[in-house]
N, C-alpha and C positions, 0 to 999 in steps of 0.2 A: 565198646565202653572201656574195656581193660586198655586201648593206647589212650585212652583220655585223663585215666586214672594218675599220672604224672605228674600231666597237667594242669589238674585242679589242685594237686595237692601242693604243687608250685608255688598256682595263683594266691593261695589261700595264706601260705607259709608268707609271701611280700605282704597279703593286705593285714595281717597279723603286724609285721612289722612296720609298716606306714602308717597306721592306728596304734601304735606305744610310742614312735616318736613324736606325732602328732601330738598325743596324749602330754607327754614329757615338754614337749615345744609351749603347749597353752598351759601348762604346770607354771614354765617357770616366768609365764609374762606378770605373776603373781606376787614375785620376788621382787624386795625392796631394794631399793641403791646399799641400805645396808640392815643389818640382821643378825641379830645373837642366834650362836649356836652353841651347841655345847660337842666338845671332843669326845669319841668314841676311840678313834686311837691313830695314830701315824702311819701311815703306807709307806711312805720312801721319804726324800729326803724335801720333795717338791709336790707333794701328796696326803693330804689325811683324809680321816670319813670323820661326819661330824654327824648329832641328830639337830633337826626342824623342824619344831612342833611332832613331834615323836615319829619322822618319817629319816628314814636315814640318806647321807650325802655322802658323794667322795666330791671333794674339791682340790682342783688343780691349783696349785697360786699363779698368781698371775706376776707374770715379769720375771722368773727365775727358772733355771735348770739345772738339777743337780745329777752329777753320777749314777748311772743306772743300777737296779739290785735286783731286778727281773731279769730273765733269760740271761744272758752272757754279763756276769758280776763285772761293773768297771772301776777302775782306781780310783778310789773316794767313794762309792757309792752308799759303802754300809758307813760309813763316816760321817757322811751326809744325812744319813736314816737317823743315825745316832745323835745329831747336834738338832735335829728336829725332834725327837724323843725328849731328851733334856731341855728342849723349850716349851715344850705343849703333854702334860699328863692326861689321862681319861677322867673327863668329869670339869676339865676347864672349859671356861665360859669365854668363847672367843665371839670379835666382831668380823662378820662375811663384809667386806666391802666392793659395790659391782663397780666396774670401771667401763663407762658405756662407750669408750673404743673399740672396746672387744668382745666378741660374740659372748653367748651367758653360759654356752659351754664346751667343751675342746669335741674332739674327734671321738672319744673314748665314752662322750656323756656325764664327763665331770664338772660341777660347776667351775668357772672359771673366777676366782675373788682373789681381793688383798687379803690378808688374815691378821687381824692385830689382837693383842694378847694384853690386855691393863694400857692400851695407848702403843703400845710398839710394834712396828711392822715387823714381822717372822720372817718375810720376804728380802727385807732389809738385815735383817739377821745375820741369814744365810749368806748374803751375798758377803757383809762386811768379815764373817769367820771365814769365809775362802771357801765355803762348802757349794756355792751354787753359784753361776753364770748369770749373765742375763742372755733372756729369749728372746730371739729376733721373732717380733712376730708382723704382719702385716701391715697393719697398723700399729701407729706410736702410740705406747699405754702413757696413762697421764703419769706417772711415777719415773718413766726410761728414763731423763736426764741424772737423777739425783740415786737412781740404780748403777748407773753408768758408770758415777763418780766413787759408788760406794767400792763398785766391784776392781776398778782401778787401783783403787787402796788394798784394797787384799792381796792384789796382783804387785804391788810394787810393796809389801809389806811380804810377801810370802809367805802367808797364812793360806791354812787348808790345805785345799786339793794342789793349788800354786806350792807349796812345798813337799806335799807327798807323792804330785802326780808327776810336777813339771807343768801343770795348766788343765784347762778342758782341751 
């Protein structure tokens, strides 16, 4: 019994975790194309946690990358945290927008949305102050073209990260 003892406690530890992301997976078939949320506070530059009917959220945006401020600090990162700070306070009432291109949430269990703030894309924000990239991702999100163009402007304006970094 004592070599078995491993292995149950193995089996037991996956079915634990195949039942929370199941759980999480039929969570979010329940989420609308779009959805007020209200800010709890900023993560990074490309990241906040929001509440949803008083359940808490970290949401990734969708179509941008900014400088990393986790593990190894990169050029622009706290810069990018910071121009996202100054857009979104705790206690703002933002709209989640889903973009059915792309999966409802990353690698990490973040939701994946646009985030608009009074009508304006934060996403767009970022890209147009120079603090965030766009994200290549698999599929083409409905927004890439007009991302594309914003972040070019930044790039041939030399704003943000394009003047502090040299680029992503």
């Amino acid at each position: 019994m004592s070599r078995l003892r491993p292995l149950f406690v193995t089996l037991t530890a996956v079915l634990a975790f195949a039942t929370a992301t199941t759980e999480a997976v039929s969570a979010d078939r329940g989420l609308a194309l779009e959805r007020v949320a209200v800010v709890d506070h900023v993560s990074d530059g490309d990241t906040i946690e929001v509440g949803i009917k008083g359940r808490a959220e970290r949401v990734r945006l969708i179509g941008i990358d900014t400088p990393e401020v986790f593990g190894p600090v990169e050029c622009g990162g706290p810069e990018a945290s910071a121009s996202m700070e100054r857009l979104l306070k705790p206690g703002d009432r933002v709209k989640l927008v889903r973009d059915r291109s792309q999966t409802n949430r990353d690698y990490y269990g973040r939701l994946l949305r646009y985030v608009e703030l009074k009508g304006s894309d934060l996403g767009r924000k970022q890209l147009r102050k120079g603090w965030a990239s766009v994200y290549d991702t698999q599929e083409p999100f409905d927004r890439e073209a007009s991302y594309r163009r914003v972040a070019a402007s930044a790039r041939d304006a030399n704003r943000g990260a394009w003047a502090e970094c040299g680029g992503f």
